[in-house]
SERO-4910 file (N, C-alpha, C, O; in steps of 0.05 Angstrom, whole numbers):
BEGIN
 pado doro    nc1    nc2    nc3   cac1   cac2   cac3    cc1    cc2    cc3    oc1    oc2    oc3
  Unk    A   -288   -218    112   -260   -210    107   -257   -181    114   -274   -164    108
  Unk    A   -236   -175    126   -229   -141    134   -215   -131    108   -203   -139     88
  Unk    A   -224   -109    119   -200    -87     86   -185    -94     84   -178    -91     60
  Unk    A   -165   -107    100   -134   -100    100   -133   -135     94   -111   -144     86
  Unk    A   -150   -151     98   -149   -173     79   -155   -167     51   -140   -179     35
  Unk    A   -168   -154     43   -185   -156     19   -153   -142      4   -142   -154    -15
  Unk    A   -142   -118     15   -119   -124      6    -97   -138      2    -88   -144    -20
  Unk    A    -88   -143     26    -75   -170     23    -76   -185     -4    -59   -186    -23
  Unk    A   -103   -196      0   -106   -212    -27   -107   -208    -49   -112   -225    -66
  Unk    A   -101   -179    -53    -95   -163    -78    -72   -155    -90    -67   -145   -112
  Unk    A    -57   -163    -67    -22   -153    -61     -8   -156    -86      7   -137    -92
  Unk    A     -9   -181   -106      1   -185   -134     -4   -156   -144     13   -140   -148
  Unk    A    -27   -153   -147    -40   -134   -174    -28   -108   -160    -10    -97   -172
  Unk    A    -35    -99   -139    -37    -68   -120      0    -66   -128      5    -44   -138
  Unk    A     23    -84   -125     47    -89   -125     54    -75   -161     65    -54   -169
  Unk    A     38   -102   -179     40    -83   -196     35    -63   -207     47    -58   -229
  Unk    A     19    -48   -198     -2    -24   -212     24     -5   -193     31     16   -204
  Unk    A     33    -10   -177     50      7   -168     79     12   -182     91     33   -181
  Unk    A     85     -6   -192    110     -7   -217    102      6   -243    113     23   -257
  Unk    A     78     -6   -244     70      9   -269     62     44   -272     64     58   -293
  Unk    A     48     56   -238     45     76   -250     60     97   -237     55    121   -237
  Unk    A     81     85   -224    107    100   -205    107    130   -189    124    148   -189
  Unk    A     79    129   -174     75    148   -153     94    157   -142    104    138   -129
  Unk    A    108    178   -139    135    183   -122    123    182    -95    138    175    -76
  Unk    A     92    190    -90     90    184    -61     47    176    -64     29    181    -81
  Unk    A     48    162    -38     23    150    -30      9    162    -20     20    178     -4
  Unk    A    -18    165    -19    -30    179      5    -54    151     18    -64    134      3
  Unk    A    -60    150     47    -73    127     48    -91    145     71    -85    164     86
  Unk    A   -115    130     66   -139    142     77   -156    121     97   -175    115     82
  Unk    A   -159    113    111   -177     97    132   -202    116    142   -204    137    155
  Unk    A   -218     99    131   -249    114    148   -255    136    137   -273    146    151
  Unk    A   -247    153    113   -252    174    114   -226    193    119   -224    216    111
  Unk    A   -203    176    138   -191    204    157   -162    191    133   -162    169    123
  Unk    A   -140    214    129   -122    213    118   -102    207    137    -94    223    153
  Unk    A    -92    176    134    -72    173    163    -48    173    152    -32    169    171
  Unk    A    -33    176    126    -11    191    117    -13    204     89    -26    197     69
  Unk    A      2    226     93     -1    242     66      3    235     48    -13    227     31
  Unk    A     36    239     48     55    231     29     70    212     35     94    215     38
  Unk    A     63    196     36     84    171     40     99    165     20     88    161     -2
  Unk    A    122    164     23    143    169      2    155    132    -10    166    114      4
  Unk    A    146    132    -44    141     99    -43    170     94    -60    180    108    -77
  Unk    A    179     73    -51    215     68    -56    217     56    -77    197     49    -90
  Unk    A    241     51    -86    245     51   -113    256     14   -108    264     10    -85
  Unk    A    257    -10   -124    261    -24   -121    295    -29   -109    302    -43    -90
  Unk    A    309    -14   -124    335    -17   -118    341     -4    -87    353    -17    -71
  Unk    A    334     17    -82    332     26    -47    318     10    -35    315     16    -12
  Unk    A    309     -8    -41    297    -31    -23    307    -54    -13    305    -65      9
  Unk    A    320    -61    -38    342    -83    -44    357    -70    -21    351    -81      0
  Unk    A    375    -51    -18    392    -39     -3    382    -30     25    400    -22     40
  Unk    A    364    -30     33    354    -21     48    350    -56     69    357    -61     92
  Unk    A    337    -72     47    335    -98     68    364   -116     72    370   -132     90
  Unk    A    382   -104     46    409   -112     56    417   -115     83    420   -135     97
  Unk    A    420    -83     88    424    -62    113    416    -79    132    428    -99    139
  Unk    A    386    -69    142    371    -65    166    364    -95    172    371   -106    193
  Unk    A    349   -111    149    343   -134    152    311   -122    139    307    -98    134
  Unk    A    287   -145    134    264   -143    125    255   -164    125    256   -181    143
  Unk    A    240   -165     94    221   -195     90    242   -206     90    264   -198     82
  Unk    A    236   -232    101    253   -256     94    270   -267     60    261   -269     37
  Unk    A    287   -270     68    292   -275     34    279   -296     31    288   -302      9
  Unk    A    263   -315     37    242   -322     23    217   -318     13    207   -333     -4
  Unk    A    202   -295     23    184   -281     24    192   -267      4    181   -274    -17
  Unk    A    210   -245      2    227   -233    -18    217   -251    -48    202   -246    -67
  Unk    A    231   -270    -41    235   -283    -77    208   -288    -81    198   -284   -102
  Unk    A    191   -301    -54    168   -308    -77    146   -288    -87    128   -291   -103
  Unk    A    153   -268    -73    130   -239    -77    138   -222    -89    123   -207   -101
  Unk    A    169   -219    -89    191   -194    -93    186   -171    -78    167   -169    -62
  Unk    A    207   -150    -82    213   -128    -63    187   -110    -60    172   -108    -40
  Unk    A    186    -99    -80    156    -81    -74    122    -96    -62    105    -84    -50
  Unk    A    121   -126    -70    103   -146    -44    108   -143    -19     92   -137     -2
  Unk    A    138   -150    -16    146   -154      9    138   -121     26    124   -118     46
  Unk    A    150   -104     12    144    -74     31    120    -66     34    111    -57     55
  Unk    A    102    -71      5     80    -65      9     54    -84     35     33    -78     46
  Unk    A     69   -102     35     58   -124     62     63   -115     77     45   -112     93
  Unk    A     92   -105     86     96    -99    120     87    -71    122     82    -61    144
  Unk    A     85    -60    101     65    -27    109     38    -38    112     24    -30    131
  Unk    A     29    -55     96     -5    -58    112     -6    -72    138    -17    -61    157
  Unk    A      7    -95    141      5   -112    176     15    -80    195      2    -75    214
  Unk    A     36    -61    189     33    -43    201      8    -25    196      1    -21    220
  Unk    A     -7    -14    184    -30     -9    182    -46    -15    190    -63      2    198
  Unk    A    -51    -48    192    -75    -53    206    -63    -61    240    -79    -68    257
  Unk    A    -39    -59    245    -42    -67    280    -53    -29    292    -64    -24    314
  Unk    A    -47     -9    271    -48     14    286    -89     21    280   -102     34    296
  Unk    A    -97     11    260   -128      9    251   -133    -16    245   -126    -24    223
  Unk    A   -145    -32    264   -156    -65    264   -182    -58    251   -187    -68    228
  Unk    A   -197    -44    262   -232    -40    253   -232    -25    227   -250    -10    222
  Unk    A   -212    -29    212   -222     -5    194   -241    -13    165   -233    -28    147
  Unk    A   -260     -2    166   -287    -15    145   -275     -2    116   -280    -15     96
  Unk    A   -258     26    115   -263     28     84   -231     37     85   -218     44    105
  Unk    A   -220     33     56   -178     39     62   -177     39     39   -182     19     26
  Unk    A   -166     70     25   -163     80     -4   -136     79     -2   -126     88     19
  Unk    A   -119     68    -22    -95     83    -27    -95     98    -49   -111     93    -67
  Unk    A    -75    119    -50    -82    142    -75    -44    143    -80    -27    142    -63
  Unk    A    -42    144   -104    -18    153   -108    -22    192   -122    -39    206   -133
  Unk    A      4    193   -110      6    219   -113     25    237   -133     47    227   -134
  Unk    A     21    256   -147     45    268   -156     38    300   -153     18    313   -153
  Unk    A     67    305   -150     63    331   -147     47    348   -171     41    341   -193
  Unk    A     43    370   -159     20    392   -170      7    415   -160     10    412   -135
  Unk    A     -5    435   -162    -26    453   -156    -58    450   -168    -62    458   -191
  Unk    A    -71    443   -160    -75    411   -130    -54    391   -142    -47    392   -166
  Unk    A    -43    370   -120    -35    354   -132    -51    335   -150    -75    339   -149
  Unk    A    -42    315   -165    -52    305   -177    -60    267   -163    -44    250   -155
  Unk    A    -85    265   -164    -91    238   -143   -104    212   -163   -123    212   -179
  Unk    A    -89    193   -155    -97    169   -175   -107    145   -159    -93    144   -139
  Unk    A   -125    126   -158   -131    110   -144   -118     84   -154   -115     75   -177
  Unk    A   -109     71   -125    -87     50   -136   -100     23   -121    -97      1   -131
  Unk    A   -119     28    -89   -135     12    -92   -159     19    -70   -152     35    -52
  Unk    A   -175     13    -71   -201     21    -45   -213     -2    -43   -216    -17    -62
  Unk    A   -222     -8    -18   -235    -23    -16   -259    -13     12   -254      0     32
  Unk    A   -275    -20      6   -310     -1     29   -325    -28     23   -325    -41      2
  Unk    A   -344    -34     53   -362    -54     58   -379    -49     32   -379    -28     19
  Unk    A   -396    -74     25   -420    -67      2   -436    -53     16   -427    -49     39
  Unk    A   -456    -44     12   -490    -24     16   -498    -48      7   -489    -59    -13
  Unk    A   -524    -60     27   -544    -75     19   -558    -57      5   -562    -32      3
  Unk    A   -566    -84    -10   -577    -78    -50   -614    -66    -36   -622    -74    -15
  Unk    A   -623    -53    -47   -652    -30    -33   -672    -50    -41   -696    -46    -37
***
């Protein structure tokens, strides 16, 4: 399974741990390298409005995952078409600070064969 499955399949829990601990913004890390800082994470109701608008998940996708599944899905399938190979993928929620302050919301890295 790739990272961005292993998330995937985490998508319930990662969805809620994100309601629950309301990062104003994300930081996500591939490989080691930081491929966005602050990604700025939306509020359910700007989402609602937002897929009004533009269009998004399907309103069936929508209902059966809800809003913050649904975005948080199309930010990873975007994630992984721009990093296919990627072996290890932290997300960190962020809040501001001097350092900011960094919380882990989910990681996932290949095992180390056992010595």
């Amino acid at each position: 399974m790739t990272a961005w499955g292993a998330l995937r399949a985490r998508l319930p829990d990662l969805a809620a741990k994100l309601r629950a601990l309301r990062p104003p913004r994300l930081r996500v890390t591939v490989d080691g390298r930081v491929v966005h800082g602050a990604l700025a994470v939306p509020e359910e109701g700007d989402l609602e409005a937002h897929f009004a608008r533009f269009g998004g998940p399907s309103r069936l996708k929508v209902a059966l995952s809800g809003l913050t599944e649904g975005w948080l899905l199309e930010y990873l399938a975007l994630l992984e078409e721009r990093f296919p190979g990627a072996r290890e993928v932290e997300l960190l929620g962020v809040w501001a600070g001097n350092p900011p302050r960094l919380e882990v919301i989910a990681r996932v890295r290949p095992r180390s064969p056992s010595p």
